[in-house]
NUKOL-90466 format. One record per residue (C-alpha): x, y, z; chain; residue number from 1. Coordinates in steps of 0.02 Angstrom, whole numbers. Layout:
east:X	north:Y	up:Z	cadena:A	num:NUM
...
***
This chain:
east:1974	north:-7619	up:-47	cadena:A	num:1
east:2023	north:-7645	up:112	cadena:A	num:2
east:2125	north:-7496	up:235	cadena:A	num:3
east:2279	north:-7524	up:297	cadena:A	num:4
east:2288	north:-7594	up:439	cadena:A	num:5
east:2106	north:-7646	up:459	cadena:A	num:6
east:2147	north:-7847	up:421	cadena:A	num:7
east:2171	north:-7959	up:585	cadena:A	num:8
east:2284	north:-8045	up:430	cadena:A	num:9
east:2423	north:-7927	up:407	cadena:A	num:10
east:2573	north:-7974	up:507	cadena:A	num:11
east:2746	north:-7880	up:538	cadena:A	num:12
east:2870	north:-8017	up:514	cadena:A	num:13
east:2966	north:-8055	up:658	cadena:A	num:14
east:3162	north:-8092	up:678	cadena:A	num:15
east:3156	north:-8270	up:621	cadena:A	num:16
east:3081	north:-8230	up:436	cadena:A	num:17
east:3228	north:-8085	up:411	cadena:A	num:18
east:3349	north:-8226	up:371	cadena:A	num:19
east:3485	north:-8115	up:456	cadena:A	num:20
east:3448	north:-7954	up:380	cadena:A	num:21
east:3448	north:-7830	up:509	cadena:A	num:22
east:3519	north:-7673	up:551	cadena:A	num:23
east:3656	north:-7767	up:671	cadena:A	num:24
east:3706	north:-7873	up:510	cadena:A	num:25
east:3885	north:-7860	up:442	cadena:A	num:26
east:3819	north:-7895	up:286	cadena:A	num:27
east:3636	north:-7865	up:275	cadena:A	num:28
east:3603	north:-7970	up:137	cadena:A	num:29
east:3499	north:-8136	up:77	cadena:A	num:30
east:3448	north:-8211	up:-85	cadena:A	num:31
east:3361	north:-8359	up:-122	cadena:A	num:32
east:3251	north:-8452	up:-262	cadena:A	num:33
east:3106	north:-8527	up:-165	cadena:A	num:34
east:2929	north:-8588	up:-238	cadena:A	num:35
east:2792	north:-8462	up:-160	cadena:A	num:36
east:2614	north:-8530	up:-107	cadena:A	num:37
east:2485	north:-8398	up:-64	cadena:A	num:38
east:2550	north:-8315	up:92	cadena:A	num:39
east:2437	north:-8155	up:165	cadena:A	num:40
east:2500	north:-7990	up:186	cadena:A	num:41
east:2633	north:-7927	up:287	cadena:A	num:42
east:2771	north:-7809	up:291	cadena:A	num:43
east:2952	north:-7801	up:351	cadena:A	num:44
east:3112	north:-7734	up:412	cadena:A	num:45
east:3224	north:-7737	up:265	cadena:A	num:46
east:3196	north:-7725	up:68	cadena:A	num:47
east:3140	north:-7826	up:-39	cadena:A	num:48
east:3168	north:-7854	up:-230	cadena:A	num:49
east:3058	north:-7995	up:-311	cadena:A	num:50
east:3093	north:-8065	up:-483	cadena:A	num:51
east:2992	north:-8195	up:-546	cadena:A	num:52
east:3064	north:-8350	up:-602	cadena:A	num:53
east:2934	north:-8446	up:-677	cadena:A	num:54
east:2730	north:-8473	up:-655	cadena:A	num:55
east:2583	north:-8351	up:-611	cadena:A	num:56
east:2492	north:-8261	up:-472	cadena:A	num:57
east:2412	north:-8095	up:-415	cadena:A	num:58
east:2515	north:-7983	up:-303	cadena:A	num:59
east:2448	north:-7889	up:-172	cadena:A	num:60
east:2509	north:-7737	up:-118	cadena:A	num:61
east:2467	north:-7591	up:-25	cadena:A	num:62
east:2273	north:-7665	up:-47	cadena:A	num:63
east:2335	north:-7638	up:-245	cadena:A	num:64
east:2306	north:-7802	up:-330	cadena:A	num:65
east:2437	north:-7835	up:-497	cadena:A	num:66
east:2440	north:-8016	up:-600	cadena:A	num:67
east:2627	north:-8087	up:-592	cadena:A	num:68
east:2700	north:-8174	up:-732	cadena:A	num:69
east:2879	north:-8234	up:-782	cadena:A	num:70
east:2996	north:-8082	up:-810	cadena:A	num:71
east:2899	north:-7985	up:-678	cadena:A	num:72
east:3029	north:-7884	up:-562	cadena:A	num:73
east:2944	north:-7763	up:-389	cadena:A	num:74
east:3029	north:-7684	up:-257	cadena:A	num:75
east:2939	north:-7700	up:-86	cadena:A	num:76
east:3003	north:-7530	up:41	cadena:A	num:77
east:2978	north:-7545	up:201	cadena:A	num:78
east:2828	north:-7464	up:227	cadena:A	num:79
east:2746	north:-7572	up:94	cadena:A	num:80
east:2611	north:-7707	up:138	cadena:A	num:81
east:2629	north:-7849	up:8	cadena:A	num:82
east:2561	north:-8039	up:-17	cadena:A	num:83
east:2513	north:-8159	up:-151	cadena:A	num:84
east:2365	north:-8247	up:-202	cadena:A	num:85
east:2321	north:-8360	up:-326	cadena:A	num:86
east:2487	north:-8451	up:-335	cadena:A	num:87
east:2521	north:-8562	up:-495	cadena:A	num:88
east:2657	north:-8648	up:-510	cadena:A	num:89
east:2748	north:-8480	up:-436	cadena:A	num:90
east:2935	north:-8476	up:-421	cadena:A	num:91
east:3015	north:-8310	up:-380	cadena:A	num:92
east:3202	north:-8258	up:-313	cadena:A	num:93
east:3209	north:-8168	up:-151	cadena:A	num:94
east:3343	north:-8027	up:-138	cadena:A	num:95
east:3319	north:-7968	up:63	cadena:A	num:96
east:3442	north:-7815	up:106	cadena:A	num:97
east:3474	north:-7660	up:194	cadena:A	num:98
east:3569	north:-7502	up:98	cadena:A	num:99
east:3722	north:-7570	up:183	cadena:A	num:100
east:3748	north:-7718	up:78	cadena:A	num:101
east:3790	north:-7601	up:-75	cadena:A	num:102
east:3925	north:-7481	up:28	cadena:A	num:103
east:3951	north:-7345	up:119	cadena:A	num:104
east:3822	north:-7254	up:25	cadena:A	num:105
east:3710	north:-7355	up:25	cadena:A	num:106
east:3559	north:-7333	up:-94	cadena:A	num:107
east:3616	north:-7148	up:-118	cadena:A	num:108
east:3760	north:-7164	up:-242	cadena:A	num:109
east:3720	north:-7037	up:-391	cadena:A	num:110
east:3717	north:-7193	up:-522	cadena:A	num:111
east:3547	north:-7275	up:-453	cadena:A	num:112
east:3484	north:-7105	up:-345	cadena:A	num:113
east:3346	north:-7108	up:-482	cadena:A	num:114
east:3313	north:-7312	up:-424	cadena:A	num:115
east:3303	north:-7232	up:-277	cadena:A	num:116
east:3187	north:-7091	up:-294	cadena:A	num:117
east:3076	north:-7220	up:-416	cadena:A	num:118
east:3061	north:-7324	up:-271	cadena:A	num:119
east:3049	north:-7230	up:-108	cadena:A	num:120
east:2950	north:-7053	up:-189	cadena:A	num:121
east:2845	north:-7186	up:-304	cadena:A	num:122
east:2794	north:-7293	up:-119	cadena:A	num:123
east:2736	north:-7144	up:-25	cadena:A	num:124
east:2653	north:-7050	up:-162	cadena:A	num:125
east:2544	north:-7213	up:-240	cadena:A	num:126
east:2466	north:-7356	up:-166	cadena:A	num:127
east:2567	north:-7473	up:-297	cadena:A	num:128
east:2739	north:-7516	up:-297	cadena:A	num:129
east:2897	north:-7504	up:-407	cadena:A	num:130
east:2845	north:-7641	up:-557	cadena:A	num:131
east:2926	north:-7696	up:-713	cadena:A	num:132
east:2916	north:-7829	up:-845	cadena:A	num:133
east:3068	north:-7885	up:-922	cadena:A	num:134
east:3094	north:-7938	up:-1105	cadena:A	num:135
east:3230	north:-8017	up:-1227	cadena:A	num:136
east:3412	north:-7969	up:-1196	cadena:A	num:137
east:3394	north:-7873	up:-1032	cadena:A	num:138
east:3292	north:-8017	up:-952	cadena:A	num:139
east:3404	north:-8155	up:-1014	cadena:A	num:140
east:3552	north:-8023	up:-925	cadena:A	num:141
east:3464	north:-8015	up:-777	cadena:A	num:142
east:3431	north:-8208	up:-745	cadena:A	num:143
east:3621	north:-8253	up:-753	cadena:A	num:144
east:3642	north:-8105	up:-633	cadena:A	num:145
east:3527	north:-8188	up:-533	cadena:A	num:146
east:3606	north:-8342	up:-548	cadena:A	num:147
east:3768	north:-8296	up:-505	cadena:A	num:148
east:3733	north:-8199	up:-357	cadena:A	num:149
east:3632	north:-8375	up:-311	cadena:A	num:150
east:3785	north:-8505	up:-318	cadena:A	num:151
east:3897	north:-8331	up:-243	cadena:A	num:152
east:3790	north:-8325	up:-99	cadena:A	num:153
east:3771	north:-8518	up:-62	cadena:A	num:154
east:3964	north:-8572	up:-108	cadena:A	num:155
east:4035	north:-8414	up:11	cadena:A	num:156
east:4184	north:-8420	up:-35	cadena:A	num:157
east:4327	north:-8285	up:-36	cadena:A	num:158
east:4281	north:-8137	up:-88	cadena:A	num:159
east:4093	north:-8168	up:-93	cadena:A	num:160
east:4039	north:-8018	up:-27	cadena:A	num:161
east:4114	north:-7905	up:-128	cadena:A	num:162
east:4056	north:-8000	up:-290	cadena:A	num:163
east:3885	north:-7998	up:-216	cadena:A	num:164
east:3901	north:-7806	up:-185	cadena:A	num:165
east:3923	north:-7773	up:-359	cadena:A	num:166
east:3829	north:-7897	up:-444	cadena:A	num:167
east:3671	north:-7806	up:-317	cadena:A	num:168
east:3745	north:-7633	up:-378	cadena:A	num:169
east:3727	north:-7674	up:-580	cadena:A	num:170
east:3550	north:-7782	up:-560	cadena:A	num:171
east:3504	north:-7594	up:-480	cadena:A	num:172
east:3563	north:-7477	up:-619	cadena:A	num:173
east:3497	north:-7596	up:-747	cadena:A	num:174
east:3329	north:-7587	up:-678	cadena:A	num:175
east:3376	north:-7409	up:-666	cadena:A	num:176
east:3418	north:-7412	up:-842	cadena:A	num:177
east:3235	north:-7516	up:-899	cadena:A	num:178
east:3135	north:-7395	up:-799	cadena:A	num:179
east:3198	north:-7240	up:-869	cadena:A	num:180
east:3186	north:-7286	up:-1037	cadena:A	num:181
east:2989	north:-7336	up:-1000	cadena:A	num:182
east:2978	north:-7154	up:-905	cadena:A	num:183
east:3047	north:-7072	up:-1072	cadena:A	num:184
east:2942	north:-7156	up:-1188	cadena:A	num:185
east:2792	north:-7106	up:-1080	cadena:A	num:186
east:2863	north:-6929	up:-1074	cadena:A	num:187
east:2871	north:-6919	up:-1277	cadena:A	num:188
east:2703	north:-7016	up:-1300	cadena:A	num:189
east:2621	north:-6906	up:-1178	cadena:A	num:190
east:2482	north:-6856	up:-1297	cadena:A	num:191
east:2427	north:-7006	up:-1368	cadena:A	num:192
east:2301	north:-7134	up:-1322	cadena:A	num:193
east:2351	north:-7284	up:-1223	cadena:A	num:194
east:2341	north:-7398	up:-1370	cadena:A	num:195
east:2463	north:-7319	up:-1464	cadena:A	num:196
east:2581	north:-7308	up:-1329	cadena:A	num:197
east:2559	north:-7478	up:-1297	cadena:A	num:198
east:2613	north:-7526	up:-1476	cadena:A	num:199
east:2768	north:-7448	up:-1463	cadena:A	num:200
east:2826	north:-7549	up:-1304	cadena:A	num:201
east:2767	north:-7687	up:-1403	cadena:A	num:202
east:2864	north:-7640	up:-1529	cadena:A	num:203
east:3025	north:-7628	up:-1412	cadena:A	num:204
east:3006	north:-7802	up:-1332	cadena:A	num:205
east:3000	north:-7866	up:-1521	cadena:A	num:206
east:3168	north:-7796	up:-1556	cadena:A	num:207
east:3230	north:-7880	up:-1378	cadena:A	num:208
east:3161	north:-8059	up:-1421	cadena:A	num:209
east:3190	north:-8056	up:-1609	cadena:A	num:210
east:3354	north:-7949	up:-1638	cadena:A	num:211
east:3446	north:-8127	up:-1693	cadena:A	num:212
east:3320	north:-8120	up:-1829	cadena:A	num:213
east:3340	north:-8034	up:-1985	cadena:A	num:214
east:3204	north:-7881	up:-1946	cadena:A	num:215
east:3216	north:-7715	up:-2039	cadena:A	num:216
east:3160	north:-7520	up:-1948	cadena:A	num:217
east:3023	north:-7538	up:-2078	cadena:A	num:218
east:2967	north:-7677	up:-2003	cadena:A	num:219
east:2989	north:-7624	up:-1836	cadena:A	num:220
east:2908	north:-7443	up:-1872	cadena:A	num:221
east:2753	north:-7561	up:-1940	cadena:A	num:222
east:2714	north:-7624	up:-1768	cadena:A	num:223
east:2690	north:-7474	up:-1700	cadena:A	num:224
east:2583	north:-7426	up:-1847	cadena:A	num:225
east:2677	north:-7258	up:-1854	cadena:A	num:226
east:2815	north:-7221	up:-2008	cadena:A	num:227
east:2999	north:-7252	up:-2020	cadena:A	num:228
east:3045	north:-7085	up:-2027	cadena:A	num:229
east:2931	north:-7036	up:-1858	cadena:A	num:230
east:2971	north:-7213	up:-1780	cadena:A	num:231
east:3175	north:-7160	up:-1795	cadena:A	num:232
east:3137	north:-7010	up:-1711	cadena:A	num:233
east:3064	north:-7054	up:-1569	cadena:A	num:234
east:3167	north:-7199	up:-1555	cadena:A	num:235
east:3310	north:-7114	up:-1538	cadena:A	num:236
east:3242	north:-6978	up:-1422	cadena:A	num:237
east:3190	north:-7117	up:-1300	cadena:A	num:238
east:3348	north:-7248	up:-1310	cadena:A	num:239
east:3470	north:-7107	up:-1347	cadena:A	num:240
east:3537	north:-7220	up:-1501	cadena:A	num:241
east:3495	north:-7226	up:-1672	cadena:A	num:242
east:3396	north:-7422	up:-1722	cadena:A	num:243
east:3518	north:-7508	up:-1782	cadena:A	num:244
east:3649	north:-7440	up:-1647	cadena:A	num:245
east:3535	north:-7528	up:-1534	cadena:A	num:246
east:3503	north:-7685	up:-1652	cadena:A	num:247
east:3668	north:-7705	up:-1669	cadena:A	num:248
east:3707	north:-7684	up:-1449	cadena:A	num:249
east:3578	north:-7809	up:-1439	cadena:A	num:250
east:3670	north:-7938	up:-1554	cadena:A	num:251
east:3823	north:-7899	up:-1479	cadena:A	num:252
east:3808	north:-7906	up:-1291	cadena:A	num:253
east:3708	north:-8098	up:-1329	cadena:A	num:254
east:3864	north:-8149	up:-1433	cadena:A	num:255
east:3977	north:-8121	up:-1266	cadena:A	num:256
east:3839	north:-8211	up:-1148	cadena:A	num:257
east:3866	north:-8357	up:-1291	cadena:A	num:258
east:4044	north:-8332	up:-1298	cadena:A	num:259
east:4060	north:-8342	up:-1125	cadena:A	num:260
east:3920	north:-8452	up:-1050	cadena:A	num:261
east:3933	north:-8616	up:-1196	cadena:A	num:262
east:4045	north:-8689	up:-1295	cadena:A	num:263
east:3983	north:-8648	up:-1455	cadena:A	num:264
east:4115	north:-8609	up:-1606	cadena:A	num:265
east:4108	north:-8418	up:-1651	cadena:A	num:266
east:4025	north:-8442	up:-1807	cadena:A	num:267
east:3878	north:-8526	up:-1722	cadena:A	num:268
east:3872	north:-8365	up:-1589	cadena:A	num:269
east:3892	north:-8256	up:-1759	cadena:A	num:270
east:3731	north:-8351	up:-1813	cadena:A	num:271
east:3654	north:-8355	up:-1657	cadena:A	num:272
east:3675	north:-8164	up:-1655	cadena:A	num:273
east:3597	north:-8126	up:-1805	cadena:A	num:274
east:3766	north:-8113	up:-1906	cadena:A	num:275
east:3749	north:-8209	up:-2094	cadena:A	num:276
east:3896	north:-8142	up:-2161	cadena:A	num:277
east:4045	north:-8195	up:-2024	cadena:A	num:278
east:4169	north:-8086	up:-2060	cadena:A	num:279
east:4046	north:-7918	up:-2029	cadena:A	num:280
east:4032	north:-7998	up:-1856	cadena:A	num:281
east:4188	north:-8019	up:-1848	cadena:A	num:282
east:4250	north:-7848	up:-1867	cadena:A	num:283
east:4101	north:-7779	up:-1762	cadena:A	num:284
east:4142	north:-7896	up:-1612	cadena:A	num:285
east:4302	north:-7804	up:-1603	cadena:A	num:286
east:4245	north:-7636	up:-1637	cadena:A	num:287
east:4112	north:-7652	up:-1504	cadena:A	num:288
east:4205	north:-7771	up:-1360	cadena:A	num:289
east:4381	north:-7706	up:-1425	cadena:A	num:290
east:4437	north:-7899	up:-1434	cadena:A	num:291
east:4417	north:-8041	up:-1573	cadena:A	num:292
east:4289	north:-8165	up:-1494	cadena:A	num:293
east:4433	north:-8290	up:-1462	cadena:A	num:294
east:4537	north:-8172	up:-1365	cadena:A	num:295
east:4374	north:-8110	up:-1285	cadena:A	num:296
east:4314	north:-8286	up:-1242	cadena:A	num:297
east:4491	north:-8313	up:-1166	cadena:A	num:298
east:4514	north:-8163	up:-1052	cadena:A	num:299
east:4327	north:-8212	up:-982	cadena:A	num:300
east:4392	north:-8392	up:-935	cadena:A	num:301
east:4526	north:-8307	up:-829	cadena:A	num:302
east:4410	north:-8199	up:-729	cadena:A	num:303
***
C-alpha cells in the first residue's frame, strides 16, 4: 500500500477539470456519461457521485483498491484520493457538485443527514469510501433518474435547475434509503457468519430482479437457507414491511415506469408486473397509486 501523498502521481485537479463547479458557481453542478480509461489518482474541489453505466475496472481509493461492475454507485468527498485501473469497456455517469446545488441547506436537510453522516463520518473514519451495488427495481429507478437529469442538464431549458435540484435530492435519499436497509440487515445479522449474511442479500436482490415472476416467501426463505417463519421476521424487521407488502411495491412501482415510459396496453404492464389475473392488478394499481392505470398514464403525459 502506498501513503498518501507519497506518489509523484497524485494530482489536485486544477480549475479546468471542475467543469464549473466551484464555490463562485450559481449553480454548482455537472453531470455527464463519459467512457473512463485508466486515469491515476487525484482528488478535487467538489463531490463526486459515480454510478457505473456499463463495463469493469478496479477503483482506487484512498490506496483502497475495490473491482467496479455495472450497478456500482461511490461517493468521492473531498478529502478522498480516487482513480481507476484496469478499465474494460468502462462507462460511468459523472454527477460533480457542491451542497449548494440541492438548496439552502445544502447536504444537511434532515431527510438525507444520514447520506450525509454515511458519507463524510464513513471518509474520515476508513480508508474506503461510501459503496453500493444496485439491483432490480431500485437500479432500473435510478438509471432513468440518471437519464433524465442527463437530457435536463444538456437541453437547459426553463426550469432546469430546479428539476435538476430535485431529481439530485431523490437519487440522494434513495441511496439513503439502499444503504440503510444494508446497515439494518447487518445490524440484525450481527451474529452470524459472513456466508449467511451474504445469502440473505442474495436473497433480496432475487426478489428485485425476479418480483415479475411468480416466486413464493417459501421460496424466497429457501435462498437464504433459513425458514419461512424466521425469514418473515427478519424481513420485516429490516424493510419495515411484511414480503408480500414489498413484492407487491416492487410490481407496482415497475407497472408505473411501464405505464409511463412505453406504450404498452395495461394488460401487457399487468403481465409484465407479475399480475396473471388482470383485474387483481387492476384494483391494486388503484389502491396503491390511487388512480386506474389509464387515468394514471394520463396525468403522467401532462407533467
Amino acid at each position: 500500500m502506498r501513503a498518501i501523498g507519497s506518489s509523484p502521481a497524485r494530482t489536485i485537479e486544477t480549475l479546468a477539470g471542475t467543469r464549473g463547479v466551484t464555490p463562485s458557481s450559481p449553480f454548482p453542478f455537472h453531470i455527464e456519461r463519459i467512457s473512463q480509461a485508466r486515469c491515476g489518482e487525484h482528488r478535487h474541489e467538489f463531490l463526486e457521485l459515480v454510478y457505473v453505466w456499463k463495463g469493469e475496472a478496479s477503483h482506487v481509493a484512498n490506496d483502497c483498491r475495490t473491482p467496479l461492475k455495472s450497478g456500482d454507485v461511490f461517493f468521492i468527498s473531498r478529502r478522498d484520493w480516487h482513480g481507476y485501473e484496469d478499465c474494460r469497456d468502462l462507462q460511468i455517469v459523472n454527477i460533480l457538485f457542491l451542497p449548494p446545488a440541492l438548496g439552502s441547506r445544502g447536504l444537511e436537510r434532515e431527510e438525507y443527514r444520514p447520506f450525509y453522516d454515511a458519507i463524510f463520518l464513513e471518509s474520515v473514519s476508513k480508508q474506503s469510501v461510501f459503496h453500493l451495488h444496485l439491483a432490480g427495481l431500485l437500479d432500473v429507478r435510478v438509471r432513468a433518474l440518471l437519464e433524465e437529469m442527463l437530457q435536463e442538464h444538456a437541453a437547459k431549458g426553463r426550469g432546469y435547475q430546479e428539476i435538476l435540484k430535485n431529481d439530485l435530492r431523490n437519487l440522494l435519499i434513495l441511496l439513503t434509503r439502499s444503504r440503510q436497509r444494508d446497515d439494518a440487515l447487518s445490524r440484525e445479522l450481527a451474529g452470524a457468519v459472513a456466508a449467511q449474511q451474504h445469502r440473505f442479500q442474495q436473497a433480496l436482490h432475487f426478489m428485485e430482479i425476479h418480483f415479475a415472476q411468480k416466486i413464493s416467501l417459501p421460496q424466497v426463505a429457501g435462498l437464504a437457507c433459513v425458514s419461512p417463519n424466521y425469514f418473515s421476521e427478519l424481513f420485516h424487521k429490516v424493510i419495515g414491511k411484511t414480503f408480500l407488502q414489498y413484492l407487491t411495491d416492487l410490481r407496482m412501482k415497475h407497472a408505473a415506469l411501464l405505464l409511463t415510459g412505453t406504450d404498452l396496453g395495461v394488460k401487457d404492464v399487468a403481465a409484465r408486473s407479475g399480475f396473471s389475473d388482470f383485474r387483481h392488478f387492476m384494483r391494486t394499481f388503484k389502491k396503491f397509486h390511487g388512480a386506474t392505470p389509464g387515468v394514471f398514464r394520463k396525468k403522467a403525459a401532462t407533467i
